[in-house]
Backbone atoms as SQL, in Angstrom:
CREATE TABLE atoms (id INTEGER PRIMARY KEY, chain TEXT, resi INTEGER, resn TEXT, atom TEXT, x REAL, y REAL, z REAL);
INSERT INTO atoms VALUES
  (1, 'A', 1, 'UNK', 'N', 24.784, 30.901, -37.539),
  (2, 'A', 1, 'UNK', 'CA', 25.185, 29.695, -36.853),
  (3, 'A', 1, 'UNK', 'C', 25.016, 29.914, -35.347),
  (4, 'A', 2, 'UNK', 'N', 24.269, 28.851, -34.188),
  (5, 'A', 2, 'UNK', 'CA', 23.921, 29.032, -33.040),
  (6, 'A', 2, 'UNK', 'C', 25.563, 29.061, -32.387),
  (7, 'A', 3, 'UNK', 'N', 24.919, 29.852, -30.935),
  (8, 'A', 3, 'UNK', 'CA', 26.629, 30.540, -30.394),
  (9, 'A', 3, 'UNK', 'C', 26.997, 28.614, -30.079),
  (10, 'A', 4, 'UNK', 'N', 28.317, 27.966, -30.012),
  (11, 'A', 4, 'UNK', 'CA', 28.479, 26.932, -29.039),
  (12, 'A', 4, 'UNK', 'C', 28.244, 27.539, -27.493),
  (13, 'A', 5, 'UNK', 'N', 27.894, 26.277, -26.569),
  (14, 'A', 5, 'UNK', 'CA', 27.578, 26.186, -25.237),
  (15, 'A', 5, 'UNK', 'C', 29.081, 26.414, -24.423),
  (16, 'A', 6, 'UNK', 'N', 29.235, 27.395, -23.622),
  (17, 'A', 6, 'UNK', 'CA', 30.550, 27.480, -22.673),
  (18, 'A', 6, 'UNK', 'C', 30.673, 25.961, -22.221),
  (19, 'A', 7, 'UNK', 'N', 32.059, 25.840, -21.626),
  (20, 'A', 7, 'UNK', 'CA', 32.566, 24.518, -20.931),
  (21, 'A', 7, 'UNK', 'C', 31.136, 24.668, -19.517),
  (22, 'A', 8, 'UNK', 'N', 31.753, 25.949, -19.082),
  (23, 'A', 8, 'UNK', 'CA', 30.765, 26.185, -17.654),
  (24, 'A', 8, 'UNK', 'C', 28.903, 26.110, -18.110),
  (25, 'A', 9, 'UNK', 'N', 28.339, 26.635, -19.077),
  (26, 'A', 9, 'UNK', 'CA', 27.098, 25.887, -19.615),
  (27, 'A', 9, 'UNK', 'C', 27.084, 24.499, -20.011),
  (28, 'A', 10, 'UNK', 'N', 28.033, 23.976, -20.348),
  (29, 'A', 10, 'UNK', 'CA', 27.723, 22.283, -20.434),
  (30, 'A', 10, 'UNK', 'C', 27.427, 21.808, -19.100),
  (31, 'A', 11, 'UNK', 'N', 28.561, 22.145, -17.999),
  (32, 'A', 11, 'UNK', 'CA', 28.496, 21.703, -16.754),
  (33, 'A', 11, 'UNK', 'C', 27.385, 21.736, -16.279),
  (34, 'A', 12, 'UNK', 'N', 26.629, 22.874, -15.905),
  (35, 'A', 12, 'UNK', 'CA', 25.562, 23.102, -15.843),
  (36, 'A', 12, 'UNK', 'C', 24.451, 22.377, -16.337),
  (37, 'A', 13, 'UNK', 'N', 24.357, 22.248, -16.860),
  (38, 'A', 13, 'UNK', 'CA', 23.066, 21.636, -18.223),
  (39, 'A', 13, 'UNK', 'C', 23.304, 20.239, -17.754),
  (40, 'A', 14, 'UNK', 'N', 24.851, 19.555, -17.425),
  (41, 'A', 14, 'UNK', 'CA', 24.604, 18.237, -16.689),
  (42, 'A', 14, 'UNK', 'C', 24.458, 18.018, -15.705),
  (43, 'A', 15, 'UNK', 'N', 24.755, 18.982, -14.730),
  (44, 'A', 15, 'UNK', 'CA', 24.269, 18.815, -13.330),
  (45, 'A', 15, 'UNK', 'C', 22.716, 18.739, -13.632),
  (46, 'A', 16, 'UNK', 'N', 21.994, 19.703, -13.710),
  (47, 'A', 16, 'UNK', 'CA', 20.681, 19.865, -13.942),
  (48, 'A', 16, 'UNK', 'C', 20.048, 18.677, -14.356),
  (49, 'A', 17, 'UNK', 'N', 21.106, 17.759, -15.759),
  (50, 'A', 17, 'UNK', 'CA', 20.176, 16.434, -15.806),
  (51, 'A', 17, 'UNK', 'C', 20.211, 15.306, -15.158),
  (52, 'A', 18, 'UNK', 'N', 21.526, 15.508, -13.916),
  (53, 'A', 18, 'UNK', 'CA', 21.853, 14.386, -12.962),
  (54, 'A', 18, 'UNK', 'C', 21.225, 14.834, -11.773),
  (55, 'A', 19, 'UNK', 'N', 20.519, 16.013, -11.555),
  (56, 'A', 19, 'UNK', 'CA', 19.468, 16.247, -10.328),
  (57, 'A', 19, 'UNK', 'C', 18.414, 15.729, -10.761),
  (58, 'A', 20, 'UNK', 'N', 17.442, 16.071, -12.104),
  (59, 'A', 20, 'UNK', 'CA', 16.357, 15.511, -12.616),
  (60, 'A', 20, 'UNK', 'C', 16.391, 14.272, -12.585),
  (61, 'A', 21, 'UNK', 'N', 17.120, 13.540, -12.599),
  (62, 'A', 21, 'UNK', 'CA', 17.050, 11.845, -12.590),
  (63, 'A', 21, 'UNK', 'C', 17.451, 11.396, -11.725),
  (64, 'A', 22, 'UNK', 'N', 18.317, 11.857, -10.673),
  (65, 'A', 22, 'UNK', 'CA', 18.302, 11.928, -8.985),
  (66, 'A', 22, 'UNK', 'C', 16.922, 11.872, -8.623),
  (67, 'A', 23, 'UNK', 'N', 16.511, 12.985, -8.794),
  (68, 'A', 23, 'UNK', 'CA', 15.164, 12.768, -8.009),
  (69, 'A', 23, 'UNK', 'C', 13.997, 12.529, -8.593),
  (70, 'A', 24, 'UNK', 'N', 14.325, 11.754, -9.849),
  (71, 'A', 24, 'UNK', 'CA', 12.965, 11.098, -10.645),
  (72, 'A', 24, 'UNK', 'C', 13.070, 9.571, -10.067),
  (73, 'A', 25, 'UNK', 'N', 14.229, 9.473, -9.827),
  (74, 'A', 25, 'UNK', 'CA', 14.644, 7.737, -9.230),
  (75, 'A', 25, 'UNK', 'C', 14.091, 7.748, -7.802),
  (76, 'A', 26, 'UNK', 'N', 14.641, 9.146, -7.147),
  (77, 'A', 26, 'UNK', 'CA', 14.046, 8.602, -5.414),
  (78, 'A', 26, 'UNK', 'C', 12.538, 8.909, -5.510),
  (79, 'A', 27, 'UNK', 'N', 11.710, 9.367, -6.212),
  (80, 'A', 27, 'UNK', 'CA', 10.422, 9.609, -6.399),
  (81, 'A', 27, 'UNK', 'C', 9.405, 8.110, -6.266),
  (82, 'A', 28, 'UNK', 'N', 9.994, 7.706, -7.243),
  (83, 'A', 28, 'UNK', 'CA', 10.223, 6.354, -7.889),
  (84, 'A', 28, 'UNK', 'C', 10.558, 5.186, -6.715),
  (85, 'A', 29, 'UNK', 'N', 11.299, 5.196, -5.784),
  (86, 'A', 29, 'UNK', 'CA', 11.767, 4.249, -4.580),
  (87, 'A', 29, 'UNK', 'C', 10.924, 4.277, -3.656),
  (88, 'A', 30, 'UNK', 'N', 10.455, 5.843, -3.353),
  (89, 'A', 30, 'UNK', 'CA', 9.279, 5.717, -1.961),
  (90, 'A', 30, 'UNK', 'C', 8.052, 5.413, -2.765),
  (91, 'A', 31, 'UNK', 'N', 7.420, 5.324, -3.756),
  (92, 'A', 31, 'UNK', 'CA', 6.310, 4.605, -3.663),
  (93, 'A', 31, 'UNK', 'C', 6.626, 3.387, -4.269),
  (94, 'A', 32, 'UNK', 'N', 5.175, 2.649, -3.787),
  (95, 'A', 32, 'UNK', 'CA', 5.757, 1.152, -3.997),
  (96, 'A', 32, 'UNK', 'C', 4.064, 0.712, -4.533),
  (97, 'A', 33, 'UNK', 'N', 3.816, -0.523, -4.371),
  (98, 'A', 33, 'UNK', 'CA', 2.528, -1.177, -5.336),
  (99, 'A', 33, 'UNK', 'C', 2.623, -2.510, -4.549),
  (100, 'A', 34, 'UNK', 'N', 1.497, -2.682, -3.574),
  (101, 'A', 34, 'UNK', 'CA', 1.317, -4.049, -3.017),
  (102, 'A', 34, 'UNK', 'C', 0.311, -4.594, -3.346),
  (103, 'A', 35, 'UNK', 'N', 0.412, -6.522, -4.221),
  (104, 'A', 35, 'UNK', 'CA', -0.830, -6.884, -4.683),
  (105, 'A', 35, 'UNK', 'C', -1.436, -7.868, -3.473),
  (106, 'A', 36, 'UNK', 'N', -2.769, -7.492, -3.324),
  (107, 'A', 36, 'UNK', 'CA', -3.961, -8.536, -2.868),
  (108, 'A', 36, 'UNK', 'C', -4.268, -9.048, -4.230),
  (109, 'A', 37, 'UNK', 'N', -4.680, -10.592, -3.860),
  (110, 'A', 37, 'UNK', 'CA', -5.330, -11.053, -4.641),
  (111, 'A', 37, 'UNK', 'C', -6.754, -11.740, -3.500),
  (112, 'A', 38, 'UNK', 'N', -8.081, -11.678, -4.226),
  (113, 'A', 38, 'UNK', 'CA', -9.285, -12.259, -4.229),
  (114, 'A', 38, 'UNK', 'C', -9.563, -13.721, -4.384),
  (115, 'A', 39, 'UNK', 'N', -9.960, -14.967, -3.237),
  (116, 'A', 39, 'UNK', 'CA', -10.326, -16.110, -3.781),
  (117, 'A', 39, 'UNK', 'C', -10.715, -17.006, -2.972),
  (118, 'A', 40, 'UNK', 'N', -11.820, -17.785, -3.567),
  (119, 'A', 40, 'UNK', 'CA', -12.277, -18.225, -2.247),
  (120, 'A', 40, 'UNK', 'C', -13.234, -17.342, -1.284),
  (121, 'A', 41, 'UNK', 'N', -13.807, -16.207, -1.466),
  (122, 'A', 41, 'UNK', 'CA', -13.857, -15.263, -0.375),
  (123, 'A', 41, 'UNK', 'C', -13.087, -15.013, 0.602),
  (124, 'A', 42, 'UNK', 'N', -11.926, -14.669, 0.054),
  (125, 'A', 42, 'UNK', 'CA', -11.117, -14.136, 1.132),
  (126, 'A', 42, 'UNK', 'C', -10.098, -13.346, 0.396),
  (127, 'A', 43, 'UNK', 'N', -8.855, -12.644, 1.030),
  (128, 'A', 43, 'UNK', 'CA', -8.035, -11.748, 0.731),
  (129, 'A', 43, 'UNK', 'C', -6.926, -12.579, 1.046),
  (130, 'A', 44, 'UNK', 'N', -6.035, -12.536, 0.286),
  (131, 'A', 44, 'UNK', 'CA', -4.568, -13.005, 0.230),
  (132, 'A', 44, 'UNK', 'C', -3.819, -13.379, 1.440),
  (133, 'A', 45, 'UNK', 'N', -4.270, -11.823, 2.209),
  (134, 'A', 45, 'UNK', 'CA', -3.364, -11.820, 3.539),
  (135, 'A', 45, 'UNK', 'C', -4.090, -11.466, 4.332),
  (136, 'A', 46, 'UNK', 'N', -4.339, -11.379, 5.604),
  (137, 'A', 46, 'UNK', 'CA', -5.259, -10.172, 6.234),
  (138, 'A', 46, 'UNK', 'C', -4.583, -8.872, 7.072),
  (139, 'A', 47, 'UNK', 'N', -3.306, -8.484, 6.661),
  (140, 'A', 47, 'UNK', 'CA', -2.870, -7.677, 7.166),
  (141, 'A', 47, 'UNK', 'C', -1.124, -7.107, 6.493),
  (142, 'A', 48, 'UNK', 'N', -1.464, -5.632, 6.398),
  (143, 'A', 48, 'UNK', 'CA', -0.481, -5.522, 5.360),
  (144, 'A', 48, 'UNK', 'C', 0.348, -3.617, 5.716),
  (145, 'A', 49, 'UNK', 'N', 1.544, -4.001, 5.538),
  (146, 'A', 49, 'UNK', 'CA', 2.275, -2.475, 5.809),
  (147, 'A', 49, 'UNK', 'C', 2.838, -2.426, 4.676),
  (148, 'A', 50, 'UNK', 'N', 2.376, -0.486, 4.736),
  (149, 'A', 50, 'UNK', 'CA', 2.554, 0.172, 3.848),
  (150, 'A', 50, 'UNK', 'C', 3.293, 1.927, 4.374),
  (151, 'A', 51, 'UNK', 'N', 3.921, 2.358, 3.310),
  (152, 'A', 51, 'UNK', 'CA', 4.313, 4.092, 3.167),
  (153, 'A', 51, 'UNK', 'C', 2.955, 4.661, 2.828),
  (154, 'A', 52, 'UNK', 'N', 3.086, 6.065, 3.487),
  (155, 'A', 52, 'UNK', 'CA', 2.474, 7.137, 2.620),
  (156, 'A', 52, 'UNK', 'C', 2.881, 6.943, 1.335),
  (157, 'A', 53, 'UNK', 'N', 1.741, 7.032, 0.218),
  (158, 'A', 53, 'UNK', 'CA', 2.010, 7.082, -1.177),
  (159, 'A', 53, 'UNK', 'C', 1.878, 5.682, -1.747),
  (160, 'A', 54, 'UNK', 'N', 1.849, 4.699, -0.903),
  (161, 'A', 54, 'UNK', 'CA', 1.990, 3.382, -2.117),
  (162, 'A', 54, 'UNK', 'C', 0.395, 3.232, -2.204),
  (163, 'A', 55, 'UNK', 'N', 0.585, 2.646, -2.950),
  (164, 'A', 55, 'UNK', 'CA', -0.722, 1.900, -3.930),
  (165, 'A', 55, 'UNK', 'C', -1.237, 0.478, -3.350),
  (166, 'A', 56, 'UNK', 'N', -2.026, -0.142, -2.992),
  (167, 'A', 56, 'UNK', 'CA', -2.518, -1.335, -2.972),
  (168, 'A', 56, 'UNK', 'C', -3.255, -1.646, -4.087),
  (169, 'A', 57, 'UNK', 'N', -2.965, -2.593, -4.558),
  (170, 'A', 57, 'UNK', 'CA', -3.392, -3.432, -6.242),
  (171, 'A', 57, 'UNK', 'C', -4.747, -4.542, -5.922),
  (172, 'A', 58, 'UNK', 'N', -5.744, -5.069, -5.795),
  (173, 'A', 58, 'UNK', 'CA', -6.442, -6.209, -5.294),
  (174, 'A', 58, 'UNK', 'C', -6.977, -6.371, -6.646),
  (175, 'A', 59, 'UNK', 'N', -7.288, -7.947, -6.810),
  (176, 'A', 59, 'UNK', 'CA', -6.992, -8.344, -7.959),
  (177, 'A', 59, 'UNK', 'C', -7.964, -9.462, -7.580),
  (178, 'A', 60, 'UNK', 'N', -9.168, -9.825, -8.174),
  (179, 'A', 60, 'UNK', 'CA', -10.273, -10.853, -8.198),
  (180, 'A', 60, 'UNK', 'C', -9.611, -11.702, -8.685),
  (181, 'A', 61, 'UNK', 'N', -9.412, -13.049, -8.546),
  (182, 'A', 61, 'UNK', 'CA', -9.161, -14.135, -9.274),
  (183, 'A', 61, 'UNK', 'C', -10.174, -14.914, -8.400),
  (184, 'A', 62, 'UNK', 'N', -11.207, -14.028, -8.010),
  (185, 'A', 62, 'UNK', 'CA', -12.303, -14.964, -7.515),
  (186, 'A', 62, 'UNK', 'C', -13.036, -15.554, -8.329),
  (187, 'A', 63, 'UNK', 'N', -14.431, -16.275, -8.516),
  (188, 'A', 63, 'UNK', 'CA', -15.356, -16.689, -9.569),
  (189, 'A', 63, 'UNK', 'C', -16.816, -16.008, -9.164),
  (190, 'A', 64, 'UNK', 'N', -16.395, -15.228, -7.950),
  (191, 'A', 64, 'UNK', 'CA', -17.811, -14.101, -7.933),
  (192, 'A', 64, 'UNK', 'C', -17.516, -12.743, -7.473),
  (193, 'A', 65, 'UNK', 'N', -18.428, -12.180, -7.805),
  (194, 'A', 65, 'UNK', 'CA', -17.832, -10.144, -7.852),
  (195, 'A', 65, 'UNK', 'C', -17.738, -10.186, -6.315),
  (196, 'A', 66, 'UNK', 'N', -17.035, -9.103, -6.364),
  (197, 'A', 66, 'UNK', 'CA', -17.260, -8.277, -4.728),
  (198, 'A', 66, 'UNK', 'C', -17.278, -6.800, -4.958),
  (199, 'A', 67, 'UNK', 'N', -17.209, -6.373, -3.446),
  (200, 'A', 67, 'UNK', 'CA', -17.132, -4.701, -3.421),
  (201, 'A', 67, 'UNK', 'C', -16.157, -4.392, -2.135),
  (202, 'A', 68, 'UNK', 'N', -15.192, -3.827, -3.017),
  (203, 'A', 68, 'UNK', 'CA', -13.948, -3.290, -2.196),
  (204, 'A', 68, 'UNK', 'C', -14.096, -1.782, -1.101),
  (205, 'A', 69, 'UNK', 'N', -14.296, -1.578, -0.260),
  (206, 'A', 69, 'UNK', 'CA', -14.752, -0.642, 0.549),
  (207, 'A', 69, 'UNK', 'C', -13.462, 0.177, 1.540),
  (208, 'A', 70, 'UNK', 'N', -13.620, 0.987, 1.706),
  (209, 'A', 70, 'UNK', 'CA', -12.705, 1.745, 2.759),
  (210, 'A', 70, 'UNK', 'C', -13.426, 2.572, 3.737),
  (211, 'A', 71, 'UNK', 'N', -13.635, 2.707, 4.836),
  (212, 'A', 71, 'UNK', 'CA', -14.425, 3.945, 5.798),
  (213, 'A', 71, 'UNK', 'C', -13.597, 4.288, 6.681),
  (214, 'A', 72, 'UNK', 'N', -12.803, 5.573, 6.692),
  (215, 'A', 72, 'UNK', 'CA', -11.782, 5.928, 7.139),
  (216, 'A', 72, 'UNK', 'C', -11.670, 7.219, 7.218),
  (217, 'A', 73, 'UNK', 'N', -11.915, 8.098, 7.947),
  (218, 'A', 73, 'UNK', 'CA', -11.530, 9.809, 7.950),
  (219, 'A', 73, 'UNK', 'C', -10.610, 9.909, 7.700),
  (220, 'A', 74, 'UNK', 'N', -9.589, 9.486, 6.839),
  (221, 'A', 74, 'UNK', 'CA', -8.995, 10.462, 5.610),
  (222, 'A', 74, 'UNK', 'C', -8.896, 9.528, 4.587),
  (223, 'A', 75, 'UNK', 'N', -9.447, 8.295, 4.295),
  (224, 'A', 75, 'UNK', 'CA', -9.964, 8.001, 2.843),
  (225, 'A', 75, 'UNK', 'C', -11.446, 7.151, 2.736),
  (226, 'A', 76, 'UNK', 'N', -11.694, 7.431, 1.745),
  (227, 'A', 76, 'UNK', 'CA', -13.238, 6.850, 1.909),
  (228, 'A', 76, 'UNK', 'C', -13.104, 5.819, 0.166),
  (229, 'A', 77, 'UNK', 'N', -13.969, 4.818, -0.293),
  (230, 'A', 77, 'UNK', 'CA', -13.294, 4.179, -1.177),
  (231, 'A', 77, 'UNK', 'C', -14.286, 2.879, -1.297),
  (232, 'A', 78, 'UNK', 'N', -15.149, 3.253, -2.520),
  (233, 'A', 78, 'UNK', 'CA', -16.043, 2.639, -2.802),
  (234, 'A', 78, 'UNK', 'C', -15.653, 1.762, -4.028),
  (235, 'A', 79, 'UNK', 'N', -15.544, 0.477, -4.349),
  (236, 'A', 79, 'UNK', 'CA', -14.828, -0.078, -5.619),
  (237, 'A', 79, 'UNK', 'C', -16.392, -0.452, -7.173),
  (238, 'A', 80, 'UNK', 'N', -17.639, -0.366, -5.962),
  (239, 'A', 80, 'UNK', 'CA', -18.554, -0.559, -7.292),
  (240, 'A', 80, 'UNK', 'C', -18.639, -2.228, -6.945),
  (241, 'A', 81, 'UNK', 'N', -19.580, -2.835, -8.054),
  (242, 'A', 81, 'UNK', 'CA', -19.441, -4.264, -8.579),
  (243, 'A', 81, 'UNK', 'C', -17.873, -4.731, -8.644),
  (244, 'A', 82, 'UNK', 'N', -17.205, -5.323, -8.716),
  (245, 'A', 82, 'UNK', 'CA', -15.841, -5.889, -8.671),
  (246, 'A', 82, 'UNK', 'C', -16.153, -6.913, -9.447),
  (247, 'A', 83, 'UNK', 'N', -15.799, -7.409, -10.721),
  (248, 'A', 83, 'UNK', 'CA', -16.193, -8.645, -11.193),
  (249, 'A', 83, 'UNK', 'C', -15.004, -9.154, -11.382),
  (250, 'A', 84, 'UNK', 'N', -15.632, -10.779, -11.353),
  (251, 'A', 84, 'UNK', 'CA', -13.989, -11.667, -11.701),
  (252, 'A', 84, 'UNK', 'C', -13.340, -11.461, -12.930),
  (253, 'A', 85, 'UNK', 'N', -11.888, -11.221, -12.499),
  (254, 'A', 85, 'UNK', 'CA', -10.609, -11.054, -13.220),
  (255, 'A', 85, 'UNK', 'C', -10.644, -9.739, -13.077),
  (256, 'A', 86, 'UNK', 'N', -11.039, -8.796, -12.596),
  (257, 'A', 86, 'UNK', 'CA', -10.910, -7.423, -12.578),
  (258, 'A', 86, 'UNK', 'C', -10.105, -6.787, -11.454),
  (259, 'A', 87, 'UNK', 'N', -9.561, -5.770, -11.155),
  (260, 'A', 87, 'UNK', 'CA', -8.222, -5.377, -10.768),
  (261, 'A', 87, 'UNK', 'C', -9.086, -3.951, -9.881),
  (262, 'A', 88, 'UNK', 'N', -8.713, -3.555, -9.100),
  (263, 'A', 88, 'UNK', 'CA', -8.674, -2.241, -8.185),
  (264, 'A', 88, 'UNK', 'C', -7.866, -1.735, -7.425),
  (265, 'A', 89, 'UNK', 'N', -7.444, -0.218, -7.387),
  (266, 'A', 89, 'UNK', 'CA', -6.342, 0.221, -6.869),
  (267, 'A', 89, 'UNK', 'C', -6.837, 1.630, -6.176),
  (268, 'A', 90, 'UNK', 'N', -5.566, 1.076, -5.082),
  (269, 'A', 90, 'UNK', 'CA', -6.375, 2.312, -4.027),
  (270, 'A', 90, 'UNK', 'C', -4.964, 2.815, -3.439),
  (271, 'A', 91, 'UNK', 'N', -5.045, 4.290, -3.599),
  (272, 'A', 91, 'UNK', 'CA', -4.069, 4.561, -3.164),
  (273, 'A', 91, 'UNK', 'C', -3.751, 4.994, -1.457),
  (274, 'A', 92, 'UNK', 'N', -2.770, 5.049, -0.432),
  (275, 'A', 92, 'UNK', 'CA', -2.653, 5.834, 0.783),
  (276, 'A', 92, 'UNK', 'C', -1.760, 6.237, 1.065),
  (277, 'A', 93, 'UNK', 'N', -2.318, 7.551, 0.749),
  (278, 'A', 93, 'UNK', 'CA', -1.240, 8.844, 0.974),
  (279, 'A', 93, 'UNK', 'C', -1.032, 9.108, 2.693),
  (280, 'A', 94, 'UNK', 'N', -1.952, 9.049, 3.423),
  (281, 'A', 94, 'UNK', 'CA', -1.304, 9.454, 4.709),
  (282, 'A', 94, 'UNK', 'C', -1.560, 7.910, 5.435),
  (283, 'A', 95, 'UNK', 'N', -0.491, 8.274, 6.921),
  (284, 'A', 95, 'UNK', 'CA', -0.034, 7.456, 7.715),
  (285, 'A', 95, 'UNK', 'C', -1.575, 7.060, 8.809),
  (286, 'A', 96, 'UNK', 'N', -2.004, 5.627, 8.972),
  (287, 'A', 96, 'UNK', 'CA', -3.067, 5.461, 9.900),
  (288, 'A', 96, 'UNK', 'C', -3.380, 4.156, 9.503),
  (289, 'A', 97, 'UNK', 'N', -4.076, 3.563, 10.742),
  (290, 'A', 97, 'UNK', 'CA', -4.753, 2.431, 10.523),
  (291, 'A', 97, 'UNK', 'C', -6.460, 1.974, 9.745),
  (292, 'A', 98, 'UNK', 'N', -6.042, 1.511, 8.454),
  (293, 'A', 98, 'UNK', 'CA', -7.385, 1.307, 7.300),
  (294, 'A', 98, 'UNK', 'C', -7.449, -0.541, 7.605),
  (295, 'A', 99, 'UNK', 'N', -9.383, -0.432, 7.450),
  (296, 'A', 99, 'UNK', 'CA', -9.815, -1.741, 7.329),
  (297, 'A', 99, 'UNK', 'C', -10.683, -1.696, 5.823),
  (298, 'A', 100, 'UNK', 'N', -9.654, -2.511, 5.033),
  (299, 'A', 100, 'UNK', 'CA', -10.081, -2.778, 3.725),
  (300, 'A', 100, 'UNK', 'C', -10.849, -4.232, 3.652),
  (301, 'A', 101, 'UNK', 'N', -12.641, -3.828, 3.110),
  (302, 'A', 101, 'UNK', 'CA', -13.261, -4.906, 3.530),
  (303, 'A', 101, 'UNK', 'C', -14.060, -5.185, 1.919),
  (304, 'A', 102, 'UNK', 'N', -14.552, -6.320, 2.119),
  (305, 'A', 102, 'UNK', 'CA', -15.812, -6.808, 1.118),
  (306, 'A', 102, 'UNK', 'C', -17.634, -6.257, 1.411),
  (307, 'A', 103, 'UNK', 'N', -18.136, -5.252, 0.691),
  (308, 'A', 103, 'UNK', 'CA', -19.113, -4.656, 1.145),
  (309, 'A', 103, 'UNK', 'C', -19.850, -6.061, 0.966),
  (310, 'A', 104, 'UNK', 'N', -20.109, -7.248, 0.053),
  (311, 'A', 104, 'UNK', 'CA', -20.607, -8.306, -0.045),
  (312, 'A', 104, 'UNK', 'C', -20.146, -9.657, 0.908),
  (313, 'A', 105, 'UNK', 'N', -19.486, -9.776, 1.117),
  (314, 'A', 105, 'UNK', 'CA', -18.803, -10.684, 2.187),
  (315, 'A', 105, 'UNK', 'C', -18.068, -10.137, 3.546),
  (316, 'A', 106, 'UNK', 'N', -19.007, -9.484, 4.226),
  (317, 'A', 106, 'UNK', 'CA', -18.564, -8.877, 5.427),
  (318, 'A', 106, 'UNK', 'C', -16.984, -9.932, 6.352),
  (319, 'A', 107, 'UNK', 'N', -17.032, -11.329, 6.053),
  (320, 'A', 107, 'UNK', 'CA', -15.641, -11.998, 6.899),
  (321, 'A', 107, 'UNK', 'C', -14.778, -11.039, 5.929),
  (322, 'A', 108, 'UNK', 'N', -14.450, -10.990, 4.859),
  (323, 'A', 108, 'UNK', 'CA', -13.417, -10.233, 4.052),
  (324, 'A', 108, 'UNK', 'C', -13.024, -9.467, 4.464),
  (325, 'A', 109, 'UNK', 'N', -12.140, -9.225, 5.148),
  (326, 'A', 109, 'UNK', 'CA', -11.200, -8.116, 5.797),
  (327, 'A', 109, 'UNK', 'C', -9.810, -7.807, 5.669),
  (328, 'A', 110, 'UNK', 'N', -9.196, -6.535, 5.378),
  (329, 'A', 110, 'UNK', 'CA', -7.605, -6.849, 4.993),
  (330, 'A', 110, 'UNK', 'C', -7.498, -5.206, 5.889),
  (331, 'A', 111, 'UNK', 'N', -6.242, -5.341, 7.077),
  (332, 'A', 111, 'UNK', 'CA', -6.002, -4.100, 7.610),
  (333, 'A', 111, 'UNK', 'C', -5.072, -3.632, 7.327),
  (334, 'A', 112, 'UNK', 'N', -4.947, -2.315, 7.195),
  (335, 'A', 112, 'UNK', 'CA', -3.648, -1.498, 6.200),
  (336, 'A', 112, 'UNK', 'C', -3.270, -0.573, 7.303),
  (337, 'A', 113, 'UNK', 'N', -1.953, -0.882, 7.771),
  (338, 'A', 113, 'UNK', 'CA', -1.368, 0.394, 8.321),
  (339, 'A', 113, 'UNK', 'C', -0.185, 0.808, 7.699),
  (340, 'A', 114, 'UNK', 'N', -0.566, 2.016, 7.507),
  (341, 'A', 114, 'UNK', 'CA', 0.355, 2.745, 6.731),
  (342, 'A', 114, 'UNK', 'C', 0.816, 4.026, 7.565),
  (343, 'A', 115, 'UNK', 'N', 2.633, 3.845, 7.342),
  (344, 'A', 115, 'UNK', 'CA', 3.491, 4.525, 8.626),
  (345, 'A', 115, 'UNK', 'C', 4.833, 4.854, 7.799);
């Protein structure tokens, strides 16, 4: 028969699972997920703040493809064909000013500073 767990090993064993989910939750709070949407030839917004770590979502609900682009010394970010109803995600991990553009519709512009 396995030994039972001391009072002082239970304690333990719950601290341990109230740190793990402590810091699975604040993990969880600093990143975040901001959507662009596509239409019309144009971008939702043209200007958008962000953390290190969040995600930008852009989302065609246009009725013609594009190409999502980034040129930036510390991210670079080529999306391909983009066709309508199709979704792209780009992540930015460090802090700086990004111009997220349409390689096909050069007015398409969305600027990301992330701080």
């Amino acid at each position: 028969m396995p030994a039972r767990p001391t009072r002082a090993g239970r304690r333990s064993a719950s601290a341990l699972a109230l740190c793990f989910a402590a810091g699975a939750a604040a993990g969880a709070a600093w990143a975040a997920q901001a959507v662009v949407t596509q239409k019309d030839k144009a971008f939702s917004t043209q200007r958008l703040d962000l953390r290190p770590g969040d995600t930008l979502l852009i989302q065609n609900e246009d009725t013609r493809a594009h190409n999502i682009q980034v040129t930036h010394p510390l991210l670079t970010y080529n999306s391909g064909l983009q066709e309508p109803g199709a979704n792209e995600r780009i992540a930015f991990q460090r802090p700086g000013d990004y111009l997220v553009y349409c390689g096909i519709h050069p007015k398409m512009k969305l600027r990301v500073k992330v701080q």
